[in-house]
C-alpha positions in Angstrom: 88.0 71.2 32.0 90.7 72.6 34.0 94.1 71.7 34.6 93.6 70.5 38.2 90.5 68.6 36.7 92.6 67.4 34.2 95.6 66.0 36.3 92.7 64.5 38.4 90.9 62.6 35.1 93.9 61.9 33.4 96.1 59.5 36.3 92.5 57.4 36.4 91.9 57.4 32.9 94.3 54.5 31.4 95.6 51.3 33.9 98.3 50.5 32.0 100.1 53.3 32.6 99.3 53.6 36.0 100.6 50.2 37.0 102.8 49.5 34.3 104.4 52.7 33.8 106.3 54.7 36.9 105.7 58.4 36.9 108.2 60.6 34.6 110.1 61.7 37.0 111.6 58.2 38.1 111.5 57.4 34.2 113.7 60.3 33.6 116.2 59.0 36.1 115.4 55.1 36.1 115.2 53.6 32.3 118.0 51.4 31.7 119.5 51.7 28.3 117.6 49.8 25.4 119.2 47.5 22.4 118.4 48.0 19.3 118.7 45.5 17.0 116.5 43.9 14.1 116.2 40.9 15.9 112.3 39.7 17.0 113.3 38.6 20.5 115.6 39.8 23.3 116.4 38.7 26.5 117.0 42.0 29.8 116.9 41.3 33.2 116.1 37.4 33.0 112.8 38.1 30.7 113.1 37.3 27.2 110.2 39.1 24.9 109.1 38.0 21.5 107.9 40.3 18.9 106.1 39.7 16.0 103.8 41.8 13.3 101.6 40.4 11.5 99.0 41.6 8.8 95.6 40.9 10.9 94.1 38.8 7.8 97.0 36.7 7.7 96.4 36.1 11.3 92.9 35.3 10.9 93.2 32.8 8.3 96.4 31.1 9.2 95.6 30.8 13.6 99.1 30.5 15.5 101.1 29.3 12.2 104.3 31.2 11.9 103.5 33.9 9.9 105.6 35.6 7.3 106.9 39.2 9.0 105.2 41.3 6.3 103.2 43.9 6.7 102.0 46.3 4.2 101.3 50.2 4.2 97.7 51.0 5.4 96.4 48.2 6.8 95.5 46.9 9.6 98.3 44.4 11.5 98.4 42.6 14.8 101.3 43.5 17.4 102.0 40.5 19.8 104.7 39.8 22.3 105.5 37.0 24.4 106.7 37.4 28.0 108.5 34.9 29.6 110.9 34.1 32.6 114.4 32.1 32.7 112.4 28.9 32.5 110.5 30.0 30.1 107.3 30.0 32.0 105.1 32.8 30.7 105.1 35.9 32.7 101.4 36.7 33.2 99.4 39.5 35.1 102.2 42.8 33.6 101.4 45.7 32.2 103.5 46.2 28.9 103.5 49.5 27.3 104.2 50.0 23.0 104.6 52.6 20.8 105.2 52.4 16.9 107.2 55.2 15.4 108.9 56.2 12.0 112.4 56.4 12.4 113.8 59.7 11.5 117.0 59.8 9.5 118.1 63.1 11.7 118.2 60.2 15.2 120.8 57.7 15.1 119.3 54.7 15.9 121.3 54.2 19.6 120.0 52.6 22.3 119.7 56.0 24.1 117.7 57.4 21.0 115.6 54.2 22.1 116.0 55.4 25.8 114.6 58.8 25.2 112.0 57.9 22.7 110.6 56.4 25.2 110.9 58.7 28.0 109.2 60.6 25.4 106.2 59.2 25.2 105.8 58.7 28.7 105.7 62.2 29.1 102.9 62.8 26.8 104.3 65.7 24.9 101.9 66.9 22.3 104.7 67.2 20.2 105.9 63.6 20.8 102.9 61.5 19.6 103.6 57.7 18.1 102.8 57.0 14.6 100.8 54.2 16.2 100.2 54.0 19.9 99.5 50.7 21.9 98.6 51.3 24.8 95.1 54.0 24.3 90.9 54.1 24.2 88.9 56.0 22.6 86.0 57.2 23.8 82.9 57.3 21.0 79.7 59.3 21.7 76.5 58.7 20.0 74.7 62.2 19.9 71.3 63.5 18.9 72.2 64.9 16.3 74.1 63.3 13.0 77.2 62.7 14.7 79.5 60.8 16.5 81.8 62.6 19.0 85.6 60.8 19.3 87.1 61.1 22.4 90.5 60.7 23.6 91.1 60.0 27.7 94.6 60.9 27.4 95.0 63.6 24.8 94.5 67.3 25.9 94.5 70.1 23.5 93.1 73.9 24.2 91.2 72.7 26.4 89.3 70.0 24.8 90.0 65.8 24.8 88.0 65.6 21.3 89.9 64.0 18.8 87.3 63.9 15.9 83.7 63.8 14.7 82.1 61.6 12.4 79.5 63.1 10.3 76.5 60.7 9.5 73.6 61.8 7.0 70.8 61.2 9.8 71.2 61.0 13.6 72.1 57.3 14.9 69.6 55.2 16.8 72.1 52.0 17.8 75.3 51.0 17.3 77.6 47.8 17.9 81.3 47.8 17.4 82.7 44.5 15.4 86.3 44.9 16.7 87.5 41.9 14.7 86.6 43.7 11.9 87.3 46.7 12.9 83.7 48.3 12.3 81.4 50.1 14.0 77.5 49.9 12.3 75.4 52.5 13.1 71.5 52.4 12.3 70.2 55.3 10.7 66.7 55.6 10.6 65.7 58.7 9.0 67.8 58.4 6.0 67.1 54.3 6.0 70.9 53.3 6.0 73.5 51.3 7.6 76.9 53.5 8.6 79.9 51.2 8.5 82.9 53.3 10.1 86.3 52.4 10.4 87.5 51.9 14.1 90.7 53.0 13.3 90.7 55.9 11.4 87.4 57.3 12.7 85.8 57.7 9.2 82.6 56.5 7.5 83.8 54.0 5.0 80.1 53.2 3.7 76.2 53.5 3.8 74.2 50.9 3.4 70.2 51.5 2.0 68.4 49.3 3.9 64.8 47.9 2.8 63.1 49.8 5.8 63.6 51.6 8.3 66.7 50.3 10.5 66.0 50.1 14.3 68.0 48.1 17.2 70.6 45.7 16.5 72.5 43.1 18.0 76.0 41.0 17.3 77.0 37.8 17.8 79.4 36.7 19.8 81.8 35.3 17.0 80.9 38.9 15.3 80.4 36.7 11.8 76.8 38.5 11.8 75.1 41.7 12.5 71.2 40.9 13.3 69.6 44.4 12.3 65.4 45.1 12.5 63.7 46.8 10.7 60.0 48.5 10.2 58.3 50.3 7.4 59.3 48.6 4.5 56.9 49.4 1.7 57.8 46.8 -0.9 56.3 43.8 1.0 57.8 40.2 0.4 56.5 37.0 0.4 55.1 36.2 4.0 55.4 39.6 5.3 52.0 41.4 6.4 53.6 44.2 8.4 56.6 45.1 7.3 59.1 44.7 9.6 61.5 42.2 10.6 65.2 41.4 10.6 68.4 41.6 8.3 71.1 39.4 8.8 74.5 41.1 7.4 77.7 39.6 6.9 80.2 41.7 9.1 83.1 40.6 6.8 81.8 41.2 3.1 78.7 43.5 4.3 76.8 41.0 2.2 72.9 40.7 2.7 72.4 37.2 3.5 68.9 36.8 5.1 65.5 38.4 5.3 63.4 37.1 7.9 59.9 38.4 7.9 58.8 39.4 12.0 55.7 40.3 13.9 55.3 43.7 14.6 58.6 45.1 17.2 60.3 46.6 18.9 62.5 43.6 18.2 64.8 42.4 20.9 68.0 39.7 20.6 69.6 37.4 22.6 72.4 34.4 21.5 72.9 31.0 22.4 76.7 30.5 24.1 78.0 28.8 21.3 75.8 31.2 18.9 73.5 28.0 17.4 70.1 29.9 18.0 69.2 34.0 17.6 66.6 34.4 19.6 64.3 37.6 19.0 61.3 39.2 20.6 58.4 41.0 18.5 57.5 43.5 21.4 53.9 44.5 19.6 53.3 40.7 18.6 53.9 39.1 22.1 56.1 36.5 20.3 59.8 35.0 20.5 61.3 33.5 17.0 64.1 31.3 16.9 66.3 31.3 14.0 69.3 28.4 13.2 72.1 30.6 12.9 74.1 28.2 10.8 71.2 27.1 8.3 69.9 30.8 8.8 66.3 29.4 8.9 63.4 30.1 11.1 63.0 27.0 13.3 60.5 28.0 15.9 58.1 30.2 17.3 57.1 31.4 20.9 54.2 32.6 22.1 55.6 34.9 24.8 54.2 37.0 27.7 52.8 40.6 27.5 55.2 42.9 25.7 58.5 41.4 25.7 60.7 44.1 26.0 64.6 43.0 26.9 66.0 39.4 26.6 69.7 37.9 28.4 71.6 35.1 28.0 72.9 33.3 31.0 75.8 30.8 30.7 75.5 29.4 33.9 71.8 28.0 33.1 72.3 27.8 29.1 68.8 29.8 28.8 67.7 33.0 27.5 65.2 35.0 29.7 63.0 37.1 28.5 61.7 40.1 30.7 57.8 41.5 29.5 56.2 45.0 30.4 52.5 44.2 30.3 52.0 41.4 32.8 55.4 41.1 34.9 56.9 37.9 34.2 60.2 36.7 33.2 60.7 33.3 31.4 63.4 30.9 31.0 63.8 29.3 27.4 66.4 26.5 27.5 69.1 27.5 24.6 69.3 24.2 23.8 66.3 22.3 23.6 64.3 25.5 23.3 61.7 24.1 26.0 60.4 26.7 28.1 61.9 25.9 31.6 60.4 28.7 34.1 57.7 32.0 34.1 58.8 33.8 37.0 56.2 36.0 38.4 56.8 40.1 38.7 55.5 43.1 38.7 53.7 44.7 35.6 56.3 47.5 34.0 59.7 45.6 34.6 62.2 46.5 31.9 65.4 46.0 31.4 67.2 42.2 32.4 70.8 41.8 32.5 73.1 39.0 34.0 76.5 39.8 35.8 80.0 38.4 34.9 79.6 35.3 36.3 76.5 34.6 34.4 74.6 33.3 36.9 72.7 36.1 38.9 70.6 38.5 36.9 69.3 41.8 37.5 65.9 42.7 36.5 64.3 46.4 37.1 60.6 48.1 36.9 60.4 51.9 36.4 57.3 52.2 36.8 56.8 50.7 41.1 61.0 51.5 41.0 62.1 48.2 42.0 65.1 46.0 41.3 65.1 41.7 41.2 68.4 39.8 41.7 67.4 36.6 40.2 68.9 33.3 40.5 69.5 31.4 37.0 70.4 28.1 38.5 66.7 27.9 40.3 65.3 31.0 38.4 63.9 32.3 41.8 64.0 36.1 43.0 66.3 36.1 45.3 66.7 39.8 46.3 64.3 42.5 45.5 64.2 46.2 46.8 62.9 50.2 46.1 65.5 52.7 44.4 65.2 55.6 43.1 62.8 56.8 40.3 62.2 55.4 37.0 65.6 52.4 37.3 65.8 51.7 32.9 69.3 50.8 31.8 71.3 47.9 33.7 75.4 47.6 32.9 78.0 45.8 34.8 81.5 46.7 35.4 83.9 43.6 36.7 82.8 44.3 40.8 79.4 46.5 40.5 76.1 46.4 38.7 74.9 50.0 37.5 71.7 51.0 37.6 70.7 54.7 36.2 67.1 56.3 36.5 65.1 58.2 34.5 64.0 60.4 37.1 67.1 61.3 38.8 71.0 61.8 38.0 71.4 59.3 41.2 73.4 55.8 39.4 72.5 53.2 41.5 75.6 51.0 42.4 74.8 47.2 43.7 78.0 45.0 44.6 78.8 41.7 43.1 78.7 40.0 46.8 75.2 41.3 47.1 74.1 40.2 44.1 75.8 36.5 44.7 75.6 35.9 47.9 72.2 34.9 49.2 73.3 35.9 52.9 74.0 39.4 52.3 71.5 41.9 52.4 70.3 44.1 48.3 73.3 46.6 50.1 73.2 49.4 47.7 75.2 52.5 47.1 74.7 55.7 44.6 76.6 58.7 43.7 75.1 61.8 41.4 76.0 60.7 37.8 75.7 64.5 36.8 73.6 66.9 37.4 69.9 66.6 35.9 67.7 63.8 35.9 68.8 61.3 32.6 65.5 61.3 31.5 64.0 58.6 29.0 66.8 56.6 27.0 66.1 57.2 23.4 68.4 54.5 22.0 68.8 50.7 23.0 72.4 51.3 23.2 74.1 51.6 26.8 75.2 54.6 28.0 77.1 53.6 30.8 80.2 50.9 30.1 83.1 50.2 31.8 85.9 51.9 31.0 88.9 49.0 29.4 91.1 48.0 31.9 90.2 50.0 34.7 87.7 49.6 37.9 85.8 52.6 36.8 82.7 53.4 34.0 81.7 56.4 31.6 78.6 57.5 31.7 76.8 58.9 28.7 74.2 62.1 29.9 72.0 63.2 27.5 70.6 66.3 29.8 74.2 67.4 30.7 76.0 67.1 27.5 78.9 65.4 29.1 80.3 62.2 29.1 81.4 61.7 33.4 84.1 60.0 34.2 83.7 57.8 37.8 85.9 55.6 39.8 85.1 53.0 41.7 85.2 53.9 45.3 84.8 57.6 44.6 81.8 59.6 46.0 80.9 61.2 42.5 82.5 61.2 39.3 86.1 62.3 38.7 85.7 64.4 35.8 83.7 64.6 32.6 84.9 64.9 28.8 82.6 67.9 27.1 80.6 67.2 24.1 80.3 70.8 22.8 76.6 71.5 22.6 75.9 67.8 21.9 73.1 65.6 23.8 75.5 62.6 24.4 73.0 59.6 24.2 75.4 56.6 24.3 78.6 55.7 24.8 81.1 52.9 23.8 84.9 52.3 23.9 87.7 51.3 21.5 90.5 49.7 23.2 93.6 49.4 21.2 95.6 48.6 24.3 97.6 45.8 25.1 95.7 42.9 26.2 96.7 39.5 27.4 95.0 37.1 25.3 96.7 34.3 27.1 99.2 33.1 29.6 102.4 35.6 28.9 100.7 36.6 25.4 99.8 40.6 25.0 98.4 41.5 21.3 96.3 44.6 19.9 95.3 45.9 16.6 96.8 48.8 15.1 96.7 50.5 11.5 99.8 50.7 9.9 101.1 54.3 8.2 103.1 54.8 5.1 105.7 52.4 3.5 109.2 53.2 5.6 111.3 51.8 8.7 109.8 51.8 12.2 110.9 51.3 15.4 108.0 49.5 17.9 109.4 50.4 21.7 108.5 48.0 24.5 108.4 48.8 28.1 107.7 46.6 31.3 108.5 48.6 34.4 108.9 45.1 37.0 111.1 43.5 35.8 112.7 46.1 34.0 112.9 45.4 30.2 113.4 48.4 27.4 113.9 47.1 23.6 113.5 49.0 20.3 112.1 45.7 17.9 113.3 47.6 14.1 110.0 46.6 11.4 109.8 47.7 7.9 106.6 48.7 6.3 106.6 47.7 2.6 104.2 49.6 0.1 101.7 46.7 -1.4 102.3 46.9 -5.5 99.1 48.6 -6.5 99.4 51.4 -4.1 103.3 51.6 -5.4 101.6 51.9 -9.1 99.4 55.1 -8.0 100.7 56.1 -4.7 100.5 60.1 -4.3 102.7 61.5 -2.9 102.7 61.9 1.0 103.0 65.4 1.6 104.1 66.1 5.6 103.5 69.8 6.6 104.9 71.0 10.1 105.0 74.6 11.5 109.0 75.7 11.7 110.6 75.4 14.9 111.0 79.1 16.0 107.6 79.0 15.6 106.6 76.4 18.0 108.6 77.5 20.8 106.9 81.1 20.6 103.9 81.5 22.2 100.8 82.7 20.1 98.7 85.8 21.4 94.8 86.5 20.5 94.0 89.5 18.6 97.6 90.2 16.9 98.9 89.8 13.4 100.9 86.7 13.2 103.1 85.5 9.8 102.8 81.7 10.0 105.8 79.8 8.4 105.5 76.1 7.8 107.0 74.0 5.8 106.2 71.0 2.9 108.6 68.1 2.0 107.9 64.5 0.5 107.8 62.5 3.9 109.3 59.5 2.3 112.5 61.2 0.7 112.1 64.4 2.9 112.7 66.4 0.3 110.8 70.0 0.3 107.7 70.7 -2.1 108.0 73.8 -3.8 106.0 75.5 -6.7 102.5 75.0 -5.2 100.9 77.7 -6.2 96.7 77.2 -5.8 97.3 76.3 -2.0 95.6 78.2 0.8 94.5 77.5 3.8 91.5 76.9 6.3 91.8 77.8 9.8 89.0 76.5 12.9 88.8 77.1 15.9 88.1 73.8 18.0 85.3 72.7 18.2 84.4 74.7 15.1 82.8 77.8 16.1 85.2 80.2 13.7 86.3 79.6 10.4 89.0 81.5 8.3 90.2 81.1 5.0 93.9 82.7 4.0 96.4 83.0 1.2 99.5 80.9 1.1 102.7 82.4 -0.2 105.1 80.3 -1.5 108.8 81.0 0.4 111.2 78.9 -1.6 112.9 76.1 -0.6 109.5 74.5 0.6 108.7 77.1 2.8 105.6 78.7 3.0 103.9 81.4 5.0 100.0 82.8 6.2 99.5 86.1 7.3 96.7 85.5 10.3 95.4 86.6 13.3 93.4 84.4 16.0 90.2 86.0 17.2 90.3 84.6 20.6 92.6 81.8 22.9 91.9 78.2 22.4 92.9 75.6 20.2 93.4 75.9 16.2 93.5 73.4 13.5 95.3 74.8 10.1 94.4 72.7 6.8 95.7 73.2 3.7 93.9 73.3 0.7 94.5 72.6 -2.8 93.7 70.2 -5.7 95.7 67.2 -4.5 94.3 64.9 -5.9 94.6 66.8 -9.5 98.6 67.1 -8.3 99.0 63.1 -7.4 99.6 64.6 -3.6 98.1 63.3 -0.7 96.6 66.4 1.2 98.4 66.8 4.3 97.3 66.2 7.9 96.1 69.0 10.1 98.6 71.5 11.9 97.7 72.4 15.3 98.7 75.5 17.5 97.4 76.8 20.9 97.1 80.7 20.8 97.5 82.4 24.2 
């Protein structure tokens, strides 16, 4: 990606600093001086702002109750501030920005140490990243092959926005995020397991063998379980004559607490509003089940049309509507009583059936006579029908739009909300090229176009491409794209760790805490103006105190960062190792050495480390070519009670 492409993707890419934040350049001039105090709330400019941190399981189990401000090292803690005016009447509809950050004894802490930390991070400066930062997505890519590319929007380095890539044992087939857990579970057919990977730190914290092999899955909407089929499974149980069906996993404990026996699948899902029934089509056995999802029991079975192949829940009609293949119809199951209320007469081959926001007005779509239904829940009539392009198979909705992509074409179909609610307007529909191949089949349930968080725009996952495009609403073809290095991007999904108002004047997210030490956590709200540094301390919890390692904190020196790198010429690399707690410099390591990659991986070099003195240290290398370089040292940590250091990085020339 270029840097005009760049500057074009990045402005886009994040609404809260685009209407919270004003551009540097007036931030430079503009930002008022901050206080900085250890208080939790602070009044500027006729808006006071509360402040608390909380440990997110504390939260959970204790509601709105004051909580105790104690947080611990490495784990997971919600940040929440609440914005009111003079009257104290919340102040709703703003765009606050946060950052977390270790405060370094070198900085007195000033309010225009506050001021220019901030100005700081506004700026973006790859050398002026938050410990934690508030107000981000990331971007997560399920490939083709055993991997999971991790994307950042806002983060640009030699020429690449990936942050990371998860390694998985077999390539993924569907995923659904629990953020209230912070999980993402990945089904992994080949190697018949479960991936659970932590949505903060990007890393695969377990495999789970699964009794089969694991298929599509689905989450309900209180995330307590994951619903996950199943086929294959050679040690039959009681009641089971083909093998499949579907496992019910605690998202909390990752505790197996039902096995329910199915019909032969695909197998499809759909939830009840206030998640009472699971409701799940056998595709090969033409039947709907419905299972109590409190007793977990099996409470009734549907015969259902000719290959059921999507199901949707609409809120506005309390009824789950089930779309089938072989003979065309769609029908409404009341969620309640479970009475079949409608079949709806289609075409043979319609596919996939999603409802909009609102929850009333579906859309339905048939790739094979390449034709898309509005439907109406509240008299579960068609109300609008009409031709698109070839092979329409994925439906997704962003807050104004429905999107439509097609198998046979890179054209995404666009339908507005109005046309889809308003019986008096015309099916008025819109497209722009969503890349530049045809998308082909999907090969995974999962979506792979989503709105981005925040923002009236939607990534778009192309498998042909190997690109992930980036398009705003309004625009006549995407903005940019994000490469995926070689990868076929199949699906995509976001993590938001922005600020989001949960209610009138409240704004909270989820962040992982770093190591034990004092923070400071830096507000901003451009209208009114309001700049605070809140002071937290991060206490180490007593078993990690017992058998911490030491955190070891390796940084290049800072002659060397300011000189530009060239390709092809001997370089001496100085860096230097100190205790980050005490700051103190590491000396006598003498088994270190050191791996150096170029991003995304294509060149690997190993190097000797010589020790300095004074907890210096220095490499003797030479990049091959210009791009972006991760240096990682290596040693027997572990054997030392050391915890490795993170990853240097440098841009060569």
């Amino acid at each position: 990606m270029d840097k005009l492409l760049m500057l074009s993707l990045v402005k886009p890419l994040n609404k809260l600093l685009k209407k919270a934040l004003v551009t540097m350049f007036a931030m430079f001039f503009a930002l008022v001086l901050a206080d900085v105090a250890n208080a939790s709330a602070i009044v500027q400019n006729g808006i006071k702002v509360d402040f608390s941190l909380s440990a997110l399981q504390q939260q959970t189990s204790q509601g709105k109750e004051k909580i105790p401000e104690v947080v611990f090292a490495d784990t997971d803690a919600v940040f929440n501030f609440t914005i009111t005016d003079g009257s104290g009447a919340p102040v709703s509809g703003v765009y606050p920005a946060g950052w977390m950050q270790r405060r370094a004894e070198s900085i007195p802490n000033t309010p225009a140490s506050c001021k220019n930390m901030v100005k700081s991070f506004i700026g973006g400066s790859l050398l002026a990243q938050p410990t934690v930062n508030l107000n981000t997505y990331y971007v997560l890519v399920l490939n083709q092959d055993a991997s999971i590319s991790v994307v950042d929007p806002l983060f640009h380095f030699g020429g690449s926005n990936l942050l990371t890539m998860v390694a998985l044992s077999s390539p993924g087939f569907d995923w659904q995020l629990a953020g209230l857990r912070q999980r993402l579970f990945v089904s992994l057919p080949k190697s018949r397991r479960l991936a659970v990977i932590d949505s903060q730190s990007f890393q695969v914290t377990t495999e789970m063998k699964i009794p089969g092999i694991p298929k599509a899955m689905a989450l309900q909407q209180d995330q307590h379980y994951l619903w996950l089929a199943y086929e294959g499974r050679q040690e039959m149980q009681a009641g089971q004559a083909t093998g499949q069906g579907v496992l019910v996993i605690d998202t909390r404990t990752l505790e197996l607490v039902a096995d329910f026996p199915l019909g032969v699948g695909p197998h499809h899902f759909a939830f009840s509003g206030d998640d009472q029934y699971a409701f799940i089509a056998a595709e090969g056995a033409d039947q709907l089940t419905v299972i109590d999802v409190g007793g977990l029991r099996l409470v009734k079975t549907l015969p259902s049309g000719d290959n059921p192949v999507s199901l949707a829940y609409s809120r506005a009609a309390d009824a789950v509507y089930i779309s089938h293949r072989g003979d065309g119809t769609v029908i409404s199951v009341n969620a309640s009583s479970l009475a079949v209320n409608q079949v709806i007469s289609l075409e043979p081959g319609i596919s996939d059936l999603a409802f909009a926001p609102n929850g009333r007005h579906g859309v339905v779509v048939n790739p094979v006579n390449d034709h898309v239904y509005i439907l109406d829940s509240l008299n579960d009539k068609i109300t609008k029908q009409g031709k698109v392009e070839q092979g329409p198979d994925q439906v997704n909705f962003s807050d104004t739009l429905a999107y439509i992509r097609h198998r046979g074409s890179e054209t995404v179909l666009m339908i507005p909300m109005d046309a889809i609610v308003d019986e008096e307007v015309s099916l008025q529909v819109v497209d722009f090229p969503g890349g530049e191949q045809g998308f082909g089949l999907a090969t995974t349930p999962a979506p792979g176009i989503i709105q981005a968080p925040g923002e009236n725009a939607v990534l778009i996952a192309h498998p042909r491409d190997k690109q992930i495009y980036y398009y705003k609403e309004g625009m006549a073809a995407p903005m940019g794209s994000f490469k995926n290095f070689s990868r076929s991007a199949r699906a995509v999904i976001a993590v938001d760790r922005s600020l989001q108002e949960i209610s009138a004047g409240e704004y909270q997210t989820v962040g992982r805490l770093a190591e034990a030490g004092t923070y400071d956590v830096a507000f901003f709200l451009e209208s009114p103006r309001v700049v605070h540094c809140f002071e937290v301390r991060v206490k180490p919890e007593a078993e990690q105190e017992e058998n911490r390692l030491l955190q070891v904190a390796a940084s290049l020196v800072q002659k060397q960062q300011a000189q530009p790198l060239k390709a092809q010429q001997s370089t001496a690399l100085t860096f230097k190792l100190v205790d980050a707690s005490s700051k103190a410099p590491i000396e006598g390591l003498k088994e270190l050495s050191s791996l150096t990659v170029l991003v995304p991986g294509v060149w690997k070099s190993r190097s000797k480390v010589t020790e300095l003195g004074q907890g210096l240290y220095r490499i003797n290398w030479q990049a091959p070519q210009s791009g972006a370089y991760y240096i990682q040292l290596l040693a027997d940590w572990q054997a030392m009670k050391m915890q490795a250091p993170r990853q240097m990085m440098l841009e060569v020339m």
